[in-house]
Each structure stands twice: as C-alpha cells, then as structure tokens.
C-alpha positions as CSV (number, residue, x, y, z in Angstrom):
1,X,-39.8,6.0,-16.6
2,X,-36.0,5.7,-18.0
3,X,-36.4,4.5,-21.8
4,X,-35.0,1.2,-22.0
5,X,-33.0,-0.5,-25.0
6,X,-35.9,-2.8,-25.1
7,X,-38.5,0.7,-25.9
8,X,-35.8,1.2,-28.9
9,X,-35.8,-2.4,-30.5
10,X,-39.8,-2.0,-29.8
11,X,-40.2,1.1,-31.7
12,X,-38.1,0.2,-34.1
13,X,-39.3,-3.1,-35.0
14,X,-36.0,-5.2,-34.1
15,X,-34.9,-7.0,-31.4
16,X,-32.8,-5.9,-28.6
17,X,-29.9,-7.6,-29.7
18,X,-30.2,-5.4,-33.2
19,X,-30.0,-2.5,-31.2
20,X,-26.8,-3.5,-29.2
21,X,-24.9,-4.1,-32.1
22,X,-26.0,-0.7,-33.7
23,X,-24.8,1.3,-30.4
24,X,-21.6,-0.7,-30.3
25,X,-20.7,0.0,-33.9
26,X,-20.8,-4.1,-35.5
27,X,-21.1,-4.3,-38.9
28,X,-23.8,-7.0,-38.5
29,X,-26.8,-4.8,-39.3
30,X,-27.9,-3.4,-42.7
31,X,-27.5,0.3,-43.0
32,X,-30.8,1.3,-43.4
33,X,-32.0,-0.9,-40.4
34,X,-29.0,0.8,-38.4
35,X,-30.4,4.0,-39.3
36,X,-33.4,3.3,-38.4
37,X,-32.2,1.9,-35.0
38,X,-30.2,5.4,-34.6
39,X,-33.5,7.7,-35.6
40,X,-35.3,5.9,-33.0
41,X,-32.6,6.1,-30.0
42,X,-32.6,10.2,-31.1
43,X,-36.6,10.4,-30.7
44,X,-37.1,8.8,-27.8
45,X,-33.7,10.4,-26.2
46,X,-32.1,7.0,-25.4
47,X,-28.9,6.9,-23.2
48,X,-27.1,3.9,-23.0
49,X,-25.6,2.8,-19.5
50,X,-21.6,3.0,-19.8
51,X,-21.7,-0.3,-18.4
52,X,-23.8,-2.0,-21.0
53,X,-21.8,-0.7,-24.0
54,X,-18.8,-1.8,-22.3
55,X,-20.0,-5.2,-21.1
56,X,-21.5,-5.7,-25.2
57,X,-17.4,-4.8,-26.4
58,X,-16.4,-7.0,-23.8
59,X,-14.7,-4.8,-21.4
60,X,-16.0,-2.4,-18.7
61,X,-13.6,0.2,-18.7
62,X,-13.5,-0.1,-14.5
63,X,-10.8,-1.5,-12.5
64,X,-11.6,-3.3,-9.4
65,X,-9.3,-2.9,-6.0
66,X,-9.5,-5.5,-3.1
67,X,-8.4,-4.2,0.2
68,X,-8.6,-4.8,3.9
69,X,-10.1,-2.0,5.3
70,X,-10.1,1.6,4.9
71,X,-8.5,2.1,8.6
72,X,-5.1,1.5,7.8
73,X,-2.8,4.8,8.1
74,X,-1.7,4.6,4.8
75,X,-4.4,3.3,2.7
76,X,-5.7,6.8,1.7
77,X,-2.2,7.7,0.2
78,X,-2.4,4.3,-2.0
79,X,-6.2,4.8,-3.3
80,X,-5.2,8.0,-4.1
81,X,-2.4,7.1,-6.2
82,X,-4.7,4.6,-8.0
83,X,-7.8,6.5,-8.7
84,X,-5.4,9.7,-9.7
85,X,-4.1,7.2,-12.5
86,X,-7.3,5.2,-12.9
87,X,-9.6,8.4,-13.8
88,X,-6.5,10.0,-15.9
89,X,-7.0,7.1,-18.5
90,X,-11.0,7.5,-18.3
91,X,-11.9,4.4,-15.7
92,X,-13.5,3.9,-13.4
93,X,-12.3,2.0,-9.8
94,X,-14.7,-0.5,-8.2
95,X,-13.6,-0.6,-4.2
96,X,-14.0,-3.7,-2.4
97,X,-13.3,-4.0,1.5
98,X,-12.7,-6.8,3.4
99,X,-14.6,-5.9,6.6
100,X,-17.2,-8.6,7.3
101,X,-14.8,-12.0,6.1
102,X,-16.6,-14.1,4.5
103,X,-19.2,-12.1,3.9
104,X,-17.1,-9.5,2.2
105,X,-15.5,-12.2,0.4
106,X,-18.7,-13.4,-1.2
107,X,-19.8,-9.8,-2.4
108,X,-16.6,-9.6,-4.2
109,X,-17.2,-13.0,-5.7
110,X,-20.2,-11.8,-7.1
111,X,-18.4,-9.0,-8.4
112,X,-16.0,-11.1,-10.2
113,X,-18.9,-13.4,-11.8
114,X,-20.8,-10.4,-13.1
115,X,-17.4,-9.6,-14.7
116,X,-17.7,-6.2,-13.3
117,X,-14.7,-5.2,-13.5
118,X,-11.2,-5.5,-16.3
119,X,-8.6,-6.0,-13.9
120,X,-7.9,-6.3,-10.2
121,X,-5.8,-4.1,-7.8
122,X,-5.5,-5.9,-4.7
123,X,-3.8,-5.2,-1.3
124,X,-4.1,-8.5,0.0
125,X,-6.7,-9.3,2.3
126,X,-5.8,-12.2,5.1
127,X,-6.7,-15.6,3.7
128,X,-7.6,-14.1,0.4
129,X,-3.9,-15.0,-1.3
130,X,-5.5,-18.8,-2.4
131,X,-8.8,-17.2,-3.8
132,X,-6.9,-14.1,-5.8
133,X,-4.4,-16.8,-7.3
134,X,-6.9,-18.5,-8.4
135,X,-8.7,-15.4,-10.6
136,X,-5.5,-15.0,-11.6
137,X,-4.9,-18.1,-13.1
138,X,-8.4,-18.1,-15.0
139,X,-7.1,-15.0,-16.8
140,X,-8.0,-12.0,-14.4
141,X,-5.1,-9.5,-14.6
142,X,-4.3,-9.1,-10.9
143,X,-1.4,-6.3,-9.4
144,X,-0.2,-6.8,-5.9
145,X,0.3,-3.5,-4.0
146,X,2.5,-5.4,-1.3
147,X,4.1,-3.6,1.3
148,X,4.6,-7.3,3.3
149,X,7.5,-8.7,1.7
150,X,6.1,-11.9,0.5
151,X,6.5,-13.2,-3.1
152,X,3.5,-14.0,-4.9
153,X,2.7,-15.6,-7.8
154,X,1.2,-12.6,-9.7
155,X,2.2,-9.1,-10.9
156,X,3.4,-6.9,-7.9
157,X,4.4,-3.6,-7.0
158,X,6.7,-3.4,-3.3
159,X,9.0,-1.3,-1.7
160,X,12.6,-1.7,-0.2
161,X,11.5,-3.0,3.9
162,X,15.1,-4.3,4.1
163,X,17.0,-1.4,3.0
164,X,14.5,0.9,4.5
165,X,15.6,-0.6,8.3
166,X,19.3,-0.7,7.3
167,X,18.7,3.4,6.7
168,X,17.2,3.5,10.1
169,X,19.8,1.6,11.8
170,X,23.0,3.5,9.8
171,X,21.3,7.0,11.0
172,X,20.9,5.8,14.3
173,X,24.7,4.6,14.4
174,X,25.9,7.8,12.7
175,X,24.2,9.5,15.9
176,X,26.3,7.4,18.4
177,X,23.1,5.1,19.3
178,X,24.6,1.8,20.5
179,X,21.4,0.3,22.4
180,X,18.2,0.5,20.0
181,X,14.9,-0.9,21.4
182,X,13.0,-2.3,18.2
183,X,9.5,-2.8,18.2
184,X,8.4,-5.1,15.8
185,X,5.4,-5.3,13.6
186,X,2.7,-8.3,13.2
187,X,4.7,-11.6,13.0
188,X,2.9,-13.1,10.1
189,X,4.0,-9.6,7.9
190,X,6.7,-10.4,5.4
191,X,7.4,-6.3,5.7
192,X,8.5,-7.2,9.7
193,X,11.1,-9.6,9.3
194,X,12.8,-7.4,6.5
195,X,12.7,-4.2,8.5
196,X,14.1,-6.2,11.6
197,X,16.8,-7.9,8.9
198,X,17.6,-4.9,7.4
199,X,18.4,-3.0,10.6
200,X,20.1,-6.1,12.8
201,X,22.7,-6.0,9.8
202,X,23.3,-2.8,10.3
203,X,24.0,-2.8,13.4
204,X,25.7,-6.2,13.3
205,X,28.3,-4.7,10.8
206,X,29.2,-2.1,13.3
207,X,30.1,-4.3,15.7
208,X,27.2,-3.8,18.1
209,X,25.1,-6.9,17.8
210,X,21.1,-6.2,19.1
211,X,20.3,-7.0,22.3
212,X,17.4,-9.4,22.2
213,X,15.9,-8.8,25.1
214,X,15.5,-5.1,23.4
215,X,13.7,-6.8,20.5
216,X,10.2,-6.9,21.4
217,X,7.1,-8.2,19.9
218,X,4.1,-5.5,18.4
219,X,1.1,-5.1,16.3
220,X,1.4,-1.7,14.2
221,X,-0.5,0.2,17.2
222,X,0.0,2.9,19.3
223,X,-0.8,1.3,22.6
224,X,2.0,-1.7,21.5
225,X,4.8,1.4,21.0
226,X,3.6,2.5,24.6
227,X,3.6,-1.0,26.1
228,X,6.7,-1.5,25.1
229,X,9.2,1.3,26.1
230,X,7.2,1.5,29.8
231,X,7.5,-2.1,30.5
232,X,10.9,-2.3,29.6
233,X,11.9,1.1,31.2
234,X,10.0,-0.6,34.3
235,X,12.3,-3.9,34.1
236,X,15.4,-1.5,34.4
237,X,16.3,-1.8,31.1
238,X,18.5,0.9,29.5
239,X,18.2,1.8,25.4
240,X,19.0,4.7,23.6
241,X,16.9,5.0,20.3
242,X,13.8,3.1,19.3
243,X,13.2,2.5,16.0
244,X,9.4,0.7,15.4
245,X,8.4,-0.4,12.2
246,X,5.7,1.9,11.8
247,X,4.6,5.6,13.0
248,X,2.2,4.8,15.0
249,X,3.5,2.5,17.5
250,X,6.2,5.2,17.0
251,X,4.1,7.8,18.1
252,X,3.4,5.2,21.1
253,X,6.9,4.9,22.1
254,X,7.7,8.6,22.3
255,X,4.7,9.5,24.9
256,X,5.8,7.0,26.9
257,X,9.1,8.2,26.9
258,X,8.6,11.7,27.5
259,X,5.9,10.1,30.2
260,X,9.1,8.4,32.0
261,X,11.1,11.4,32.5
262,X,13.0,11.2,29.1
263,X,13.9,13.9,26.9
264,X,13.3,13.5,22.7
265,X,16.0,13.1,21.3
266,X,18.4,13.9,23.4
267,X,17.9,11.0,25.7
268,X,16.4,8.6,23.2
269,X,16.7,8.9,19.5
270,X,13.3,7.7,18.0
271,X,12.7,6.3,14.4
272,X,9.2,5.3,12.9
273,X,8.7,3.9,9.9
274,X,5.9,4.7,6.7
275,X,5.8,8.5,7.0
276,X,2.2,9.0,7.1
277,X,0.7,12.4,7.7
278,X,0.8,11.7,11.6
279,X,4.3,11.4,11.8
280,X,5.2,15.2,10.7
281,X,3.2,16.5,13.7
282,X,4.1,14.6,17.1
283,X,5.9,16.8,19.5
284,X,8.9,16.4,17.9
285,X,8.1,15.3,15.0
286,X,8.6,11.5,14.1
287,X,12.3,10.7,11.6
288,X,10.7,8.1,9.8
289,X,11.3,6.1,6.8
290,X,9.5,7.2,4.3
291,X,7.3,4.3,1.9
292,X,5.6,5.6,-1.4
293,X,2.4,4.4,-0.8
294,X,0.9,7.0,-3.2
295,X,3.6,6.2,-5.8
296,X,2.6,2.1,-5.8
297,X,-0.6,2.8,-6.1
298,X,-0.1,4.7,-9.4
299,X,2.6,2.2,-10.5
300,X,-0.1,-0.8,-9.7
301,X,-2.6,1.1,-11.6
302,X,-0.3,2.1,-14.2
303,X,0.9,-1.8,-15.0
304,X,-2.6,-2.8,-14.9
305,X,-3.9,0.2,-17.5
306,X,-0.7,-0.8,-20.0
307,X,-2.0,-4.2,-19.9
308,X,-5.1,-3.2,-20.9
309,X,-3.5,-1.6,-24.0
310,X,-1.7,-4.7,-24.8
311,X,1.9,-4.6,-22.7
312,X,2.7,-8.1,-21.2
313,X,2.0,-8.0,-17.0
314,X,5.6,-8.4,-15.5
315,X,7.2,-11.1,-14.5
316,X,9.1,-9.5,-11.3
317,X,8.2,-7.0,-9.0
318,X,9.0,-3.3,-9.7
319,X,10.2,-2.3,-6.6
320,X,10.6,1.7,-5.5
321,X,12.2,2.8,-2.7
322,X,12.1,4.0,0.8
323,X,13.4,7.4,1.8
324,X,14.4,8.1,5.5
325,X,12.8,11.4,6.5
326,X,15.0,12.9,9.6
327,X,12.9,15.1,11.7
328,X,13.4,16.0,15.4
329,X,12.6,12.9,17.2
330,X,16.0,12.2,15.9
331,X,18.2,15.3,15.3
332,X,20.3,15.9,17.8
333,X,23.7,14.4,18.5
334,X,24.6,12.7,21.4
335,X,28.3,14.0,23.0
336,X,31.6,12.9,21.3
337,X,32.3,10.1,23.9
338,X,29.2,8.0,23.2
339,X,29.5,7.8,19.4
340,X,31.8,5.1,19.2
341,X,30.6,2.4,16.9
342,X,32.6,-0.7,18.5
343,X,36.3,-2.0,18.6
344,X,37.9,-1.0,15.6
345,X,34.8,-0.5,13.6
346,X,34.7,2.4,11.0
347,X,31.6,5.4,11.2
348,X,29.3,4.1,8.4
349,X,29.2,6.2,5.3
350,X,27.3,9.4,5.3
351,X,23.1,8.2,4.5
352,X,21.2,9.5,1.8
353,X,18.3,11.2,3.5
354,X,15.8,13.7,3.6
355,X,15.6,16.3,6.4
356,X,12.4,18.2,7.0
C-alpha cells in the first residue's frame, strides 16, 4: 500500500496538518518536531503528490485549457504551442473538451471547484462565453485564444481575419482575377465576417465590386467548398478564383473544379485560408493565408505564465498576424488582356507574401 501523509503524522506523533506544514516549508512548527516529521517521511520513504504540495501553497502549478473538440484542423498546432510553453516553465496543462455539452460542461465545473487548475486557456466553446466570464470575474485568470473576431471581456490573443482577406483579395487582383466566388465560413463566427470585410474592400477599391450572387454561404467543410463551386458552375455561373475562408472547404472547391473540366490555376485561381498541414499537399497545392495558430497558443500561454509571476493580464488583445502563403493553386498568371483592375483603377501595390 502507498504510504500516506496520514502514516507520517501517525508515526510521528502529530497530526496531518503538522506534517503539511513541515513538507511545505512554514515556519509554524518547532525545529525539533520538524525534524522529527522529516526523519519519519525518510524511513518510511514518503513521496508527496505534486498536487498536494501545491494545493497546501495555494497554487497547483497546472494550467487548465477549455476547448471544443480535438477535430478541428488546427487545434493540434494551438495545443502544441501551449504545452511547448506550459512544460518549458515546469506546468502542467489540464485539457478539457467540450464534446458531450452539458455534460462536458459540468466535468469542467468540477474542475474549477476542486481548484484544479491556476489559470484557464480557453478556445471558446459555443454557449460557454457567459459561464467563462463569470470565472473570470470571481478571479480566475482566463486567456482567450480567439480566431472568431469577437471582443470579449477577458485577456485575448487573435489574429488579423480582416487583413488576412484583404491579402487574399490584393493577390487575387494582382493576378488579373476580376470574378472571385467566396465561400464563406459559419455565420455566427466573428472570423467570417472579417475575412468577407477584408476581401470585399479589396476588391471594392479596385473598382470591381463582388458579385453577390458569387457570395455563398458555408460551414468550414469540405463537402460545403464542393457544393458550392458545382452548383454554381451548374447555374451557369462564371468566376475566376475562389477564395474560402478555410483550407478545407478549399480543398472542396478545387476537386470540384478540376471535376468540371477546369484547370488549377489557370482557369480558376484558388485561395484557402489557415494553412494547416493539408493545404501544402492538394494537387496543386492550396495558396492560403497562413494564421499562427501554434504562435497564439504560446502567446496565450505565455501571458497566462507572466501572470502567474506577477505581470498585470492585458487590457487589449495582442494580436499577430496572418501571412499569405502562395502555392500553386494560385501561381500562374492569367494573359495580359484580362488583368485589368477596372476603369481608371491603379494595380494594387506589390503584397507581402510568402511563396513555397
């Protein structure tokens, strides 16, 4: 059988509570009963649960992290950020799902009684938002990992949705693309309305207003990107590029192209959006803008750990940015006679991008 703290304080002749305060270093206890206490725990071989001695000093040294699910493209590339900067500073991370609703929901809640965790990472669940504002304000340090857009009214860490469409769209222009199909994300995502924002600007600026019956509704799947492009290639509708607001209902889009007799790129220009590991190897591989998913999950964690050491949580969001990623989906140009821009309207400056 393990020994128990309650085999030292019996051996010893003191009581439990004796004993925590030896193994947590208090100055409460005499020095000869401490050494007493400390010649015991060596005889019997006593080892202490980290969680014990952390929960006696009133900390656990673990941060907990609220998410979803694990299904999500890029929610490997975020964990790994956090746990590569949570086990750097000697914590632990206690994962939490949102699989099962309500029943996941009341798991975590008994996670956040038994104070089993410092801090909270969370990538917000749906219908969680009133629950972790509420931990929040009774003194849980929360961070945000928010790719959605919205504000929120704790600590966050986002990334640039707006400016990351307007790089899609100024690409897209720079290749002569006048009539981009854009499938959206979910509607209730703050991240869709800035991509579609971002790039409608772009666009708008260049004189070539979208199209809106080329703006179509989707849900961050591949079978929406393939829905999309076949039904409107069906209703005799002509475009040129696509640009989706992420890589898989990119990947969607660009099989049903090349399904309808359409060549990649050189027919239609196509641009995802989060540059997951999928998106390097569709046949051509996917241009995509590019979100540091690993990079906010160290920044999250890294907030959360200063806070820890005493540094205020931050007021506003410290945003980092996307990067467009041109690959061949995208590369080649169409013929000098389609890439006018509109009446009058200057090419856009040359983008800052990557090309792999």
């Amino acid at each position: 059988m393990p020994i128990t703290i309650a085999d030292v304080a019996s051996r010893a002749g003191v009581s439990k509570t004796t004993v925590s305060r030896v193994l947590n270093g208090k100055g409460e206890v005499d020095q000869r009963t401490a050494d007493r206490v400390r010649a015991v725990i060596t005889d019997l071989g006593y080892v202490p649960s980290a969680r014990a001695v952390g929960l006696a000093r009133g900390r656990t040294r673990v941060v907990g992290m609220l998410v979803p699910a694990l299904t999500w493209p890029w929610m490997g590339e975020v964990l790994q950020g956090a746990v590569d900067m949570v086990e750097s500073a000697g914590y632990g991370l206690l994962l939490s799902t949102f699989n099962r609703g309500e029943e996941s929901m009341r798991q975590f809640a008994s996670q956040v009684s038994a104070k089993s965790f410092d801090g909270l990472l969370v990538i917000e669940p749906e219908g969680s938002l009133d629950y972790i504002a509420e931990l929040h304000g009774r003194g849980l340090p929360v961070v945000l990992i928010d790719d959605r857009g919205h504000q929120r009214p704790f600590p966050s860490v986002a990334t640039t949705n707006r400016s990351g469409g307007e790089s899609a769209a100024r690409h897209l222009l720079e290749l002569g693309r006048r009539r981009p199909l854009v499938i959206k994300g979910c509607e209730d995502f703050g991240c869709t309305e800035e991509r579609l924002a971002g790039f409608a600007e772009a666009y708008d600026a260049a004189g070539l207003p979208l199209d809106p019956r080329l703006v179509v509704e989707g849900d961050f799947t591949f079978g929406s990107g393939s829905l999309a492009v076949k039904g409107l290639i069906e209703a005799g509708l002509d475009f040129d590029a696509v640009f989706a607001h992420n890589d898989l209902s990119a990947g969607g889009a660009l099989q049903a192209i090349r399904e309808k007799g359409r060549r990649v790129p050189e027919d239609v220009a196509v641009v995802g959006f989060d540059d997951i590991p999928y998106a390097a190897h569709t046949d051509p591989p996917l241009t995509t803008v590019h979100q540091p998913m690993r990079e906010m999950g160290e920044a999250a964690a890294r907030m959360l750990l200063s806070h820890f050491a005493g540094v205020p949580l931050p007021d506003t969001p410290n945003v980092i940015p996307t990067t467009l990623i041109v690959r061949g989906s995208t590369r080649a140009p169409l013929p000098a006679n389609r890439r006018v821009l509109g009446p009058g309207r200057p090419k856009p400056e040359p983008l800052q991008q990557q090309i792999r």
